[in-house]
MIDOSE-1310 file (N, C-alpha, C; in nm, 2 decimals, decimal comma, always signed):
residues 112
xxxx	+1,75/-4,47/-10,00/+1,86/-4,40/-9,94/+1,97/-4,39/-10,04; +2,03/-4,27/-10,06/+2,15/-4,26/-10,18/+2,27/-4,21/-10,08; +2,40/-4,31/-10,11/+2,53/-4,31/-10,01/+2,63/-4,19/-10,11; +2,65/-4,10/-9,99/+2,72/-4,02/-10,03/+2,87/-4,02/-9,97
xxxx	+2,95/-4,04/-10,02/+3,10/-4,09/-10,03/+3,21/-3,92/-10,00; +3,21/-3,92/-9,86/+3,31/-3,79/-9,82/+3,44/-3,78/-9,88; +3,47/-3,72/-9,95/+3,57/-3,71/-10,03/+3,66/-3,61/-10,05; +3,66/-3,50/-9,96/+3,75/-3,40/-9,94/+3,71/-3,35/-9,81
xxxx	+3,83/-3,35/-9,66/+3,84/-3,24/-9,54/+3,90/-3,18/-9,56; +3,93/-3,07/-9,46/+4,04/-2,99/-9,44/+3,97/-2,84/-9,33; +4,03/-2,79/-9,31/+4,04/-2,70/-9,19/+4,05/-2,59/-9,29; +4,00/-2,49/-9,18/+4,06/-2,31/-9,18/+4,06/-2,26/-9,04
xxxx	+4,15/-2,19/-9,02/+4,23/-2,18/-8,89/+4,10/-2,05/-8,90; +4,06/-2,01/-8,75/+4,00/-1,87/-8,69/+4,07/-1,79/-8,62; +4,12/-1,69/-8,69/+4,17/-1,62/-8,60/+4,14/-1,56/-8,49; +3,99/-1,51/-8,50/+3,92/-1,49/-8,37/+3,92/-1,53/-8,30
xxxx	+3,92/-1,67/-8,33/+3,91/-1,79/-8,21/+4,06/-1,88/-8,16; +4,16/-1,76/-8,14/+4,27/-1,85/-8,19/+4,32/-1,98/-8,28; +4,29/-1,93/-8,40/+4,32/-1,99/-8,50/+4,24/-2,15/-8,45; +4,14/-2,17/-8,40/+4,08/-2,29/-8,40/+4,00/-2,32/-8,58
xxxx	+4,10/-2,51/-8,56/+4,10/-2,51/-8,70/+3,94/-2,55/-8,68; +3,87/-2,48/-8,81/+3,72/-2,49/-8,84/+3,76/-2,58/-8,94; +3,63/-2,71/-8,92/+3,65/-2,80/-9,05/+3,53/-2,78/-9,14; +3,56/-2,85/-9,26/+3,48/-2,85/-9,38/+3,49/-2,98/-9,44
xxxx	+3,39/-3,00/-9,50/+3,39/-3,17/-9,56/+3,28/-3,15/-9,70; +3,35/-3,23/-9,83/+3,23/-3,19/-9,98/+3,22/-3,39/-9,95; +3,11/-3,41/-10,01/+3,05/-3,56/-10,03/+3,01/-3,55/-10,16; +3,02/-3,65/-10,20/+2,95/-3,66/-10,34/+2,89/-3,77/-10,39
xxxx	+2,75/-3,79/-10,41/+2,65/-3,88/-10,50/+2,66/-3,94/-10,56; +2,68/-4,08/-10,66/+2,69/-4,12/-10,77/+2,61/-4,15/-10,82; +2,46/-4,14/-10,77/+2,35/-4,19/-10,81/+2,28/-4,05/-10,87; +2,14/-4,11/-10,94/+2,02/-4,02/-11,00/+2,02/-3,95/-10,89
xxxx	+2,03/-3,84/-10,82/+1,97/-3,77/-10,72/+1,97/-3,64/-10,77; +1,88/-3,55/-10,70/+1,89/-3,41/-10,78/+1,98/-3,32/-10,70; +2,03/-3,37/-10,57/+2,14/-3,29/-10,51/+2,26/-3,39/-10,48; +2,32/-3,39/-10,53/+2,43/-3,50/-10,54/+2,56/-3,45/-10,46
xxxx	+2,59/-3,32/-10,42/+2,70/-3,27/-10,39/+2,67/-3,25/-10,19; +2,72/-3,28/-10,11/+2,73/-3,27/-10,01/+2,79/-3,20/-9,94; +2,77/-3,06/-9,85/+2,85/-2,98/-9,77/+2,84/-2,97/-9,63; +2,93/-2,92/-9,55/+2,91/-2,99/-9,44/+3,07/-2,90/-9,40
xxxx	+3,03/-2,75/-9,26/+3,11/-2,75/-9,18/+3,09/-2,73/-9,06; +3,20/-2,70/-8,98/+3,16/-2,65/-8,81/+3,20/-2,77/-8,72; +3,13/-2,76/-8,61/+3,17/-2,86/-8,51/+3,06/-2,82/-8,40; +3,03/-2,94/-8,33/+2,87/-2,91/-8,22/+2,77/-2,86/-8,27
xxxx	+2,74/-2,75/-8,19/+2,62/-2,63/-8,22/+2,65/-2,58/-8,35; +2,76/-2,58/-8,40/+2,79/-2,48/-8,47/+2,81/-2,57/-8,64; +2,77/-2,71/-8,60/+2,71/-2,74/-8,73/+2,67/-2,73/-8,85; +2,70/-2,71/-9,00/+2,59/-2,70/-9,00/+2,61/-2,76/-9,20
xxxx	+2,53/-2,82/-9,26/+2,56/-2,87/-9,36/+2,45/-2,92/-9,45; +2,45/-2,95/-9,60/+2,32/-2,96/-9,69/+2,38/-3,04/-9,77; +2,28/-3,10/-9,87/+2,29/-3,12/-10,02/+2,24/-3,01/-10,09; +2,33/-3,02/-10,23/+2,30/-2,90/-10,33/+2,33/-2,96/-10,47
xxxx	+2,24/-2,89/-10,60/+2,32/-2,94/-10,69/+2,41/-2,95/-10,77; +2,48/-2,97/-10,83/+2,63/-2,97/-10,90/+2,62/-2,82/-10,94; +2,52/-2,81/-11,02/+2,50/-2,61/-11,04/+2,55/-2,53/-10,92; +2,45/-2,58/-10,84/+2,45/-2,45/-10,70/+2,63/-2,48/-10,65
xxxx	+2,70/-2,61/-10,64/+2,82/-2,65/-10,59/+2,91/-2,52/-10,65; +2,88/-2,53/-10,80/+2,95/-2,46/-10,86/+3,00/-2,30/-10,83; +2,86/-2,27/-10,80/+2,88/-2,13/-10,74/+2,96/-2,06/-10,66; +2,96/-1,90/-10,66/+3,08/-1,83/-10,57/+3,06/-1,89/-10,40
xxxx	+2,92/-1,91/-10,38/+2,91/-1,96/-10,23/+3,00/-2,03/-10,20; +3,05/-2,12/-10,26/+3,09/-2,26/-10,21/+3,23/-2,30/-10,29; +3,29/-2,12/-10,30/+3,44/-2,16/-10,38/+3,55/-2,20/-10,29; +3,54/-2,09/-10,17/+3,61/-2,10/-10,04/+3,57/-2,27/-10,01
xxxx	+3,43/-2,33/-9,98/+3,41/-2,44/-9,93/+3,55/-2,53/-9,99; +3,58/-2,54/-10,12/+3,64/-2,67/-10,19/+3,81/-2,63/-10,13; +3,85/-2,50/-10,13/+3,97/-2,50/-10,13/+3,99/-2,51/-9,99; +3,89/-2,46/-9,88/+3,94/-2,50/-9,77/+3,97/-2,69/-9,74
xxxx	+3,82/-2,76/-9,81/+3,83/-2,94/-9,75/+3,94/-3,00/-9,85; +4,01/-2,88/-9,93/+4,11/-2,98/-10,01/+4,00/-3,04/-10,12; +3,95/-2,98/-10,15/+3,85/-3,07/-10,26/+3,80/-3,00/-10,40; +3,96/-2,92/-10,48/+3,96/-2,87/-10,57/+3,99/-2,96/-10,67
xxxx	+4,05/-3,07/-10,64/+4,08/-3,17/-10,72/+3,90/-3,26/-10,82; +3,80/-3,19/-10,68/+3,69/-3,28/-10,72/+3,62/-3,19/-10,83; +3,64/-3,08/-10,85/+3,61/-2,96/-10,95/+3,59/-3,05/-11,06; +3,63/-3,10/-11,17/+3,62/-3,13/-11,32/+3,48/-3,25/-11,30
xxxx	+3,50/-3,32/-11,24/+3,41/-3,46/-11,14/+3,21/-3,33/-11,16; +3,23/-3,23/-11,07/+3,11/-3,20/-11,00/+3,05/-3,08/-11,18; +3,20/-3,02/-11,28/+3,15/-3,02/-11,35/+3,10/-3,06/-11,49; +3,13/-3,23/-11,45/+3,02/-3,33/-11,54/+2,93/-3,34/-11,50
xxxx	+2,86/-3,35/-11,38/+2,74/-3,33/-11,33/+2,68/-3,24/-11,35; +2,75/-3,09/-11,35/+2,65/-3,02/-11,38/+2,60/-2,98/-11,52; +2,70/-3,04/-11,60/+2,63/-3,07/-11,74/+2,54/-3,21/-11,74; +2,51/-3,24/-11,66/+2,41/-3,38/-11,69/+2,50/-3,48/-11,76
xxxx	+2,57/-3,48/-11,67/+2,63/-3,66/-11,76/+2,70/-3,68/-11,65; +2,70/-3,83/-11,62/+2,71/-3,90/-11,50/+2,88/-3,92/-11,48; +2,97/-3,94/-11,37/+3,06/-3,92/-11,30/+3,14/-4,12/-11,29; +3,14/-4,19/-11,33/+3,18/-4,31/-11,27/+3,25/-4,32/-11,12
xxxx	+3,14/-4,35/-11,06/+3,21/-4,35/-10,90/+3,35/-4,46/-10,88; +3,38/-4,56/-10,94/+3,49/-4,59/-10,97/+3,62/-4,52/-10,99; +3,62/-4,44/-11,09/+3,74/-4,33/-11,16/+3,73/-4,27/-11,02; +3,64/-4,20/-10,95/+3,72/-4,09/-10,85/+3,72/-4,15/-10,73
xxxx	+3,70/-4,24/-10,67/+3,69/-4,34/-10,60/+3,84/-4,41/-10,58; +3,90/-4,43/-10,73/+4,01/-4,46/-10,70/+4,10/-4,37/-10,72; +4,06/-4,23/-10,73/+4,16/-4,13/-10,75/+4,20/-4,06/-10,56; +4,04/-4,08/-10,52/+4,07/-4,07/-10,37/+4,18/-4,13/-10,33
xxxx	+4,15/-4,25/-10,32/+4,26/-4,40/-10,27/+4,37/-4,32/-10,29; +4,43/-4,29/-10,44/+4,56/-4,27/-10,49/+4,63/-4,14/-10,38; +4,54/-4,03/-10,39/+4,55/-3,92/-10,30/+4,56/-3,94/-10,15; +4,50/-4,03/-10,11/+4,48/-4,09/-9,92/+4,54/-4,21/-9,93
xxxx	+4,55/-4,31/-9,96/+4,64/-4,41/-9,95/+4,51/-4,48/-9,85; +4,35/-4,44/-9,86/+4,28/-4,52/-9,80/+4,10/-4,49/-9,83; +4,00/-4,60/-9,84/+3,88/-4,56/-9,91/+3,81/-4,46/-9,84; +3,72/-4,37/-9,91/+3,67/-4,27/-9,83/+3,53/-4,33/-9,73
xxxx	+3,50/-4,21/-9,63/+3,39/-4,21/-9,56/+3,32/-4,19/-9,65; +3,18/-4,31/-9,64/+3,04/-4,25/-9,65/+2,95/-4,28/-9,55; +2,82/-4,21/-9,58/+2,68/-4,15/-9,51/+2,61/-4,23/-9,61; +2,50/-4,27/-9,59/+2,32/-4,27/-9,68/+2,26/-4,15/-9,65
xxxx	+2,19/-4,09/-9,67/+2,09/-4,02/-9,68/+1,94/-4,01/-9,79; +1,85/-3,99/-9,73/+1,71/-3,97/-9,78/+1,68/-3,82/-9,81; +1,79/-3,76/-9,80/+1,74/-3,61/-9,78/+1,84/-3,58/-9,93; +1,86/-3,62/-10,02/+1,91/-3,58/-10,14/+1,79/-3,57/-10,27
């Protein structure tokens, strides 16, 4: 099982829905896994979230994803990964802390 460490929320308001804020959440891997990046929005039914890899993170899909959970800060972090070279989960770990004033959520999963 490889623990993936939540590291950016944040909302986007719907205006359709009077502005109900829709959440979004990026997780991130520090282990050998071949999907290391974690996405994840919605709420109930309306769920709905994967692992991907630092490449695919990178893409236009998932540019809105980072700026809505606040997790543009993790940009430089997901583009060492996507050159293959590993991230010290320490350094951003404690850069969380510095930003939250508290450690992040993690998950395990088998599905990375």
């Amino acid at each position: 099982m490889a623990r993936y460490f939540v590291l950016a929320k944040g909302t986007k308001p719907l205006p359709q829905s009077n502005n109900f804020p829709w959440p979004y959440e990026i997780a991130i891997c520090f282990e050998a896994v071949l999907s290391p990046i974690g996405f994840a929005e919605g709420v109930g039914h309306g769920q709905a979230g994967g692992h991907f890899s630092a490449q695919d993170a990178l893409g236009p899909t998932w540019r809105e994803h980072f700026f809505y959970a606040g997790g543009e800060w993790l940009l430089p972090f997901v583009r060492e990964l996507a050159a293959g070279r590993s991230v010290p989960s320490a350094l951003v770990l404690k850069k969380y802390q510095e930003l939250h004033g508290v450690e992040p959520q993690s998950y395990e999963s088998n599905l990375s």
